[in-house]
C-alpha positions, 0 to 999 in steps of 0.5 A: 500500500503506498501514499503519494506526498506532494507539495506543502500547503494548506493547514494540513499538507500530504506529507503531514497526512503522511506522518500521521498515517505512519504513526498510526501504523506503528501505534497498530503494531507494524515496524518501520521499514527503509526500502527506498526502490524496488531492489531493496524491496526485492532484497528484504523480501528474499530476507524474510521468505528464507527466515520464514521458511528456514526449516524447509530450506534445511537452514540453506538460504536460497541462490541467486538463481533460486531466487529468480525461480521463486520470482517466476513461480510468484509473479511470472506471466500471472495475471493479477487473479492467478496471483491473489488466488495463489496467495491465499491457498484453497478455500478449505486451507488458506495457506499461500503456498509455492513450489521450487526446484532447488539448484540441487534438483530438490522440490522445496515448499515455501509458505508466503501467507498464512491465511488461518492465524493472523499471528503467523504473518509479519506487518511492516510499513514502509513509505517513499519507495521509488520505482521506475516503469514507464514514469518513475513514480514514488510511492508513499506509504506501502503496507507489506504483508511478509515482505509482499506489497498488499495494501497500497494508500494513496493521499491527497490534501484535505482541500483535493478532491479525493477522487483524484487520488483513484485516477493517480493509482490509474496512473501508477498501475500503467506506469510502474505497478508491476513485479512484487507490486503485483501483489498488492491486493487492496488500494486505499485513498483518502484526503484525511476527511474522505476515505474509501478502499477498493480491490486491485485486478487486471483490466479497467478500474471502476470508481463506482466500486470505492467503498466506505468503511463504516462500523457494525451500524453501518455508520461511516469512518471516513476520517483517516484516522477513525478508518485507520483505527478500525481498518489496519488492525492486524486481524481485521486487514488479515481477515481482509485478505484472508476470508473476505474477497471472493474470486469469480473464476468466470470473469477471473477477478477478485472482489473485495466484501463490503463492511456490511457484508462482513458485519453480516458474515461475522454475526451469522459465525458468532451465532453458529458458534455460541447459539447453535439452537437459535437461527437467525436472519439477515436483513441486506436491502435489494441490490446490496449483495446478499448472494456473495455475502450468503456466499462467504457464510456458508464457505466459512461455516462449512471450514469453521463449525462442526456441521456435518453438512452446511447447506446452501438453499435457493428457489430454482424460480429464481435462477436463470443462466446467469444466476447459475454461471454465478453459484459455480463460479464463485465456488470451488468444486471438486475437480469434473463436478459443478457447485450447483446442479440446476437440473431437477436430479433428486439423486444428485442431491441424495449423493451429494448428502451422503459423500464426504468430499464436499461438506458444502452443498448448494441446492434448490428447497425444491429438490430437497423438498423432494428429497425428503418426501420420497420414500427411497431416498428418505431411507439413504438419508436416515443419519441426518435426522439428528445430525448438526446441518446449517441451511443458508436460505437466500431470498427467505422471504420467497422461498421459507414461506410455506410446506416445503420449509416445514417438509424440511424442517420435519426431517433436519431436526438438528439444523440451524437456519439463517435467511437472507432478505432484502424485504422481511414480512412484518405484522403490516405485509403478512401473508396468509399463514401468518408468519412473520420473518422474525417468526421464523428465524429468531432474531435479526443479526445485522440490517443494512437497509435501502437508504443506507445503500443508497446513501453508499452509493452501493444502489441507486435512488429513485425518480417515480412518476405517477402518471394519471391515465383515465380522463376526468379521473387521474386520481383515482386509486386500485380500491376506487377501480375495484368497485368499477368495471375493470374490463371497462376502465383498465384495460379500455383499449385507448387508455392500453394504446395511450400508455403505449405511445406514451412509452414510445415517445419517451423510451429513448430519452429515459434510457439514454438513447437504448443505453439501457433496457426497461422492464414493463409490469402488467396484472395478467398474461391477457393484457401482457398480450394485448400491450404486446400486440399494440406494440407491435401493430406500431412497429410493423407500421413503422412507428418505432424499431423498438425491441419489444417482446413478452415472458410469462409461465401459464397454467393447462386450464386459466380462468381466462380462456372462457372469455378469450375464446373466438379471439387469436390467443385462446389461451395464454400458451397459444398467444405466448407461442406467437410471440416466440415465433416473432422472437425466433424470427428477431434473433434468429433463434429456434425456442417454442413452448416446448423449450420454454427455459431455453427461451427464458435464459435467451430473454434474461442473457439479452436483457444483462448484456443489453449493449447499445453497439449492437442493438439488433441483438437487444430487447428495449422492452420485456413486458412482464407478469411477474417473472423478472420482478424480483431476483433478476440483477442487470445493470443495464436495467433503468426503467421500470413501467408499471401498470399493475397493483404493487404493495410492500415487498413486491413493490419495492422488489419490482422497483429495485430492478433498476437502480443497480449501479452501473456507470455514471450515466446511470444516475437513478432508477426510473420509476413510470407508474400508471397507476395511482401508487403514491400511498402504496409506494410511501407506506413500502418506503416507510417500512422498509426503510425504517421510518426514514424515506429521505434518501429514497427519491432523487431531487425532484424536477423544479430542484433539479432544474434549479441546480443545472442552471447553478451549474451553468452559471457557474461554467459561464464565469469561467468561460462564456461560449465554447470557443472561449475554451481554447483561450484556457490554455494560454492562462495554464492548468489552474484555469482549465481546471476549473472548466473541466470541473465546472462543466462536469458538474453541468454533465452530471445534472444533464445526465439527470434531469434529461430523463423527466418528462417536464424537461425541455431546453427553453427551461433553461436560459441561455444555454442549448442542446448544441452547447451542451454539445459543443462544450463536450468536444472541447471537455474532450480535448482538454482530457486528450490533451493530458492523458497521452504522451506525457514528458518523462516526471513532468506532473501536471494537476490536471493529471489526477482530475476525476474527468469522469469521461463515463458521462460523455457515454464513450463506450470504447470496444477494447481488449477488455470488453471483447475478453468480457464478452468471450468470457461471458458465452452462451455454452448452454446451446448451440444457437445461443453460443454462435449468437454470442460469437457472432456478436463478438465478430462484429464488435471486432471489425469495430476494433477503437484501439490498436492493442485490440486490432493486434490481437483481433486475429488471434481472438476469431482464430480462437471463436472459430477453432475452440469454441465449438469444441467446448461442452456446457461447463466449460470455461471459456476464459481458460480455453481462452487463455490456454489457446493463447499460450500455446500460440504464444509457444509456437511464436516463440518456438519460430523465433527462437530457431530464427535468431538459432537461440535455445527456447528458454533462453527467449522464455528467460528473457520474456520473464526477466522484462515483465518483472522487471521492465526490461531485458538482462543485457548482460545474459543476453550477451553471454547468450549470443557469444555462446551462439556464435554472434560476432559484435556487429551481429550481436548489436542487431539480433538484441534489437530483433529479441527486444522487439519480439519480446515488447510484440509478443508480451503486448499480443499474447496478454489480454488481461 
């Protein structure tokens, strides 16, 4: 961890923010170290891994050449996922382990973490360590954990912006980050008042996914010192590192847990521990990560208790392909099997029970349900009876209502059960069996509720609009409607096609141009159908392009089908087969009721990766009944039109579809209610938020508004017109400074009030559309300007400015996205994964930099040759990386008879330049002597190797 010290001035400068964290530091038990560069790094690291590790080492310190290997085993070609993992061990037994052949052909062990006891580490804190890449840049304060760069912390002064100490670590990660630095795991930043931290990875940082620190009541510690106090304790950072990340293997990152999930974590352990007998319930608002936090409960209860069994319960209504990629990828299994089987197989979940291999399991209630129902399988599992077994219910309030939780219950007597909800039944939104939360979980162990998340910035706000739809009467309420004809009222067809217009008329502009997708709640599967209708008799007469389709299960025998009879859709299977036959024809994709999971997981794959670069794969729309309306997480998601009768925890369930953080053109979820919902909506506020609803809407219009014309204001004492902008450069940074932050906050308030219907450029004097546009090319030029091609320690204060370019809605197609994209296949079934693939084809004749356009033929070759070859379960991002290391081999193989040089002496020197930043010239010479090269062919053949090597790290690395 490191802190960047620049000039004094002010009341409290970097360098005495920087004192005092070191202070505290020894004040928490870690020593003092002197490492001014990176070779004393090295040096003090090989010092302390021989002296833990002297026993195995049979008290013979390592070699020079045992050193590098131990280097290669360490870091090498690894990227920053393979690192973190091999640092902390398995999930079972966190030991950070690695293997050498010693010079005496001996295989030694050496331990470099232990992940168990927090005692058998070795703190240290060191600062100004100066490390030269790209740029030389010196780093503050580095936080090591058994000589291992983890923590790195980055300041700024009190009256700096703190976020520009985010963009600085940006910096630092391309310009020097690399080496032990490699190992660093956390980032911290702070300007004494504001603090956040967040994990380190491969690819694009996110400012979105800064966290506050707060205490067990979710109340920040922002000061440094109050973070620092709680923060850097020697447990608390080892259980960071330790127990609280998760690796998603799917998309290969490390995530860093929240406070409240650990808060969370912790109180279900002290639970297990002290109170076997009682359960317990943890309320996490919608959106706030209970799956990973429930996650990170049952690993740590499977290692840490004394359950025979710890067992992880979902509703199998809630998961869709995506749901289900996230169960197996955040698991570790045993080799050749998966975390979750999602298939209705009783008999897996009978073997899994009865194997001792895994003492986690992740299941559905209704398999288990079924389990302990049948007769056979009740007698294979006679031993459980009475044996200790913890449930992990995700969801509780769904899926713990009703027989199957007693069918469970009847059978595990001695089980211990903790449930996760984002919306508890309370005495006010009961159910008909009359049970509440608490009822049936005990107690409450932790809460983190909606205005806590949002106040976090860990979901977003809302903006709701009640938009009156029945003429002479926009007031009226679902109770006054109840007691008229709502065949008459409800679903009159010119209130249905008013609603519909109104929605194509407003659709672009609430989802930023199709940036994002939009779900449309509807009471019944007939008006499902008839919206659906309506919508597409307007595109088909070319009214809109939208992309609108419709989801819903149906029953043999409805209601319905007496009056639908004579009509196009008789039933609501019959009407739904249409809309999959449009569907089919859309996207080119072969569903039918038959199939109607595959149709579901297609719908619910294309409304996550929505993508405004490739609309035709999109859906705009997706009106919906009630699947989609709780469980279902995508960013991408921002609107929600709803005309049905929500209350209480379906209500805030429904809403909580669109406010999950995105990107900073996501400023809210959108609301769009055409049913009078007021009263409902405050009285679900007020519950679930525990009587607090402040935090719940965003500013309303006339605020808004008022505040983007501040804004505006504001940018014109700076610079009247947009031209005015180029006569900025002559007056110095300072001054373009103050225009890039004046006009970021104009983007900021613009990206929020351009989705109200009320919003029209004539509210806002002297200040266009064409303007906004204008001013945005030259805020585009100044970040441009500052960002390539920097002089060699030549620092400029616009340098580490939040520009915040997210808001310009610049969606590059780079090597990340694309490997995202790859990662992210459809294996499931045939015509989904060459959808995917051709998908990504497209993208790649759209290549934006030149580091993708280098490795683009590499990428087809790979979407061509492997990826029909893989089966469902695979992972792609492996077959990716495996593909690209054997064509890696095969370049250096070709290169290396060339230039008539062993293999691995080309391999040693690809090594030696990514850990250090540059080839061994003096190995390279002795290399080339023993290969016969005079002087003056020597000369040529070092450039030729050099830029192999610069060409081959940079086209065979794609994270």
């Amino acid at each position: 961890m490191f802190v960047e010290g620049e000039i004094m001035y002010g009341q409290e400068s970097e360098q005495q923010l920087e004192e005092k964290l070191m202070s505290r530091f020894n004040g928490l038990g870690y020593r003092t170290i002197s490492l001014p560069d990176e070779t004393s790094l090295l040096a003090h690291f090989r010092e302390l891994l021989t002296q833990q590790n002297i026993e195995n080492l049979h008290h013979e310190p390592l070699t020079d050449g045992e050193f590098k290997r131990v280097l290669n085993e360490l870091v090498g070609a690894k990227s920053h996922y393979q690192i973190a993992r091999q640092l902390r061990g398995s999930d079972m037994n966190p030991m950070g382990k690695i293997s050498i052949q010693r010079d005496n052909d001996e295989t030694v062990y050496l331990t470099i973490f232990d992940g168990l006891d927090a005692t058998n580490n070795i703190y240290e804190v060191a600062h100004q360590i100066t490390v030269a890449g790209t740029h030389e840049n010196r780093y503050d304060v580095t936080v090591l954990i058994n000589g291992l760069p983890i923590v790195q912390v980055e300041l700024k002064r009190r009256d700096v912006d703190f976020r520009q100490a985010f963009n600085q670590v940006i910096r630092y990660k391309s310009e020097s980050m690399r080496g032990l630095f490699r190992f660093v795991q956390l980032f911290v930043i702070s300007n004494g008042g504001e603090t956040r931290y967040f994990a380190n990875g491969d690819g694009d940082l996110n400012a979105n996914f800064m966290f506050y620190w707060t205490d067990k009541e979710n109340n920040w510690l922002n000061d440094l010192g109050a973070f620092s106090a709680s923060f850097f304790t020697k447990e608390r950072l080892h259980s960071l590192i330790a127990k609280y990340t998760i690796f998603d293997s799917a998309k290969e990152r490390m995530m860093i847990m929240r406070p409240y999930q650990i808060y969370a974590v912790e109180a279900i352990m002290h639970q297990a521990l002290n109170n076997p007998h009682k359960n317990g319930y943890i309320w996490h608002t919608t959106g706030s990560g209970k799956t990973i936090t429930s996650f990170k409960a049952s690993q740590l209860l499977a290692r840490d208790t004394d359950a025979e069994k710890v067992i992880f319960l979902i509703d199998r209504n809630d998961l869709d392909v995506q749901t289900s990629k996230n169960f197996n990828s955040y698991m570790t299994t045993i080799p050749g099997e998966q975390a979750l089987d999602s298939t209705t197989n009783t008999g897996s979940l009978v073997h899994q029970l009865q194997s001792h291999d895994n003492s986690l399991i992740v299941t559905t209630i209704q398999k288990m349900n079924n389990a302990v129902n049948n007769p056979h399988y009740k007698s294979l599992l006679t031993s459980y009876h009475d044996k200790r077994v913890i449930f992990i219910e995700d969801e509780a309030h769904r899926s713990q209502f009703g027989e199957m939780r007693k069918n469970v219950n009847r059978w595990f007597t001695n089980a211990q059960h903790f449930g996760f909800t984002g919306t508890p039944i309370f005495s006010q939104n009961i159910g008909p069996d009359k049970r509440t939360t608490e009822s049936l979980y005990d107690e409450e162990l932790h809460r983190y509720l909606i205005k806590d998340a949002i106040r976090d910035h860990n979901v977003l706000g809302f903006n709701v609009e009640q938009m009156g739809t029945i003429k002479g009467r926009d007031t009226i309420s679902d109770e006054q409607v109840e007691g008229i004809d709502t065949q008459e009222v409800l679903t009159n067809d010119d209130r249905l096609n008013n609603i519909v217009n109104h929605i194509m008329l407003n659709h672009d502009n609430k989802t930023k141009n199709r940036t994002y997708n939009a779900l449309f709640a509807v009471p019944n599967t007939t008006i499902a159908l008839r919206y659906y209708e309506l919508f597409q008799e307007k595109i088909k007469a070319g009214s809109s392009d939208l992309k609108v389709t419709t989801v819903f299960t149906w029953t043999a025998n409805e209601y319905s089908n007496e009056q639908n009879q004579g009509t196009d859709n008789d039933t609501s299977r019959h009407g739904l087969d249409k809309v999959i036959d449009d569907y089919n024809q859309t996207y080119r994709t072969n569903f039918s009721t038959e199939d109607f999971k595959g149709y579901f997981n297609d719908i619910s794959q294309r409304m996550k990766s929505h993508d405004s670069r490739t609309r035709n794969n999109n859906i705009d729309i997706l009106i919906v009944v009630g699947m989609f309306l709780t469980g279902f997480d995508s960013p991408r998601l921002s609107v929600l039109y709803n005309d049905k009768k929500l209350e209480w925890h379906g209500l805030i369930q429904a809403y909580s579809r669109t406010n999950r953080v995105e990107k900073d053109t996501k400023s809210f979820g959108s609301i769009v209610n055409y049913r009078n919902l007021k009263a409902a909506t405050d009285a679900a506020i007020t519950l679930f938020s525990a009587g607090d609803e402040s935090s719940f809407y965003v500013k309303k219009y006339d605020e808004l508004l008022q505040e983007f014309i501040g804004n505006i204001k504001a940018l014109h004492k700076i610079t009247e017109q947009p031209n005015d902008v180029n006569d900025l450069y002559n007056q110095g940074n300072d001054a373009l400074k103050k225009f890039v932050l004046a006009f970021r906050d104009v983007m900021r308030t613009n990206n929020q009030i351009r989705v109200y219907d009320e919003f029209k450029w004539e509210d806002v004097p002297g200040f266009s559309k064409q303007d906004l546009e204008s001013f945005q090319g030259k805020y585009q030029e100044v970040y441009h300007q500052i960002n390539p091609n920097k002089e060699k320690n030549k620092a400029s204060i616009l340098e580490d400015i939040d520009f915040q370019i997210d808001l310009l809605s610049t969606d590059r197609i780079d090597v990340q996205y694309i490997v995202n994209l790859i990662k992210a296949i459809n294996l499931e079934d045939e015509d989904s994964r060459q959808a995917d693939v051709n998908k990504i084809k497209q993208l790649l004749d759209k290549a934006a930099t030149n580091d993708l356009k280098s490795k683009a033929d590499l990428i087809a070759a790979f979407l061509d040759e492997m990826v029909p070859t893989l089966k469902t379960g695979d992972s792609v991002g492996d077959s990716l990386n495996a593909y690209l290391a054997k064509r890696r081999d095969a370049a250096v193989s070709e290169f290396a008879e060339d230039v008539k040089l062993p293999v691995d002496v080309i391999e040693k020197q690809i090594i030696e330049t990514q850990f250090y930043g540059q080839a061994d010239v003096n190995e390279m010479n002795k290399n080339l002597s023993t290969a016969g090269y005079g002087f003056k062919a020597k000369i040529n053949i070092k450039k030729r190797i050099k830029s192999f090597i610069d060409d081959t790290i940079k086209r065979f690395t794609v994270v």
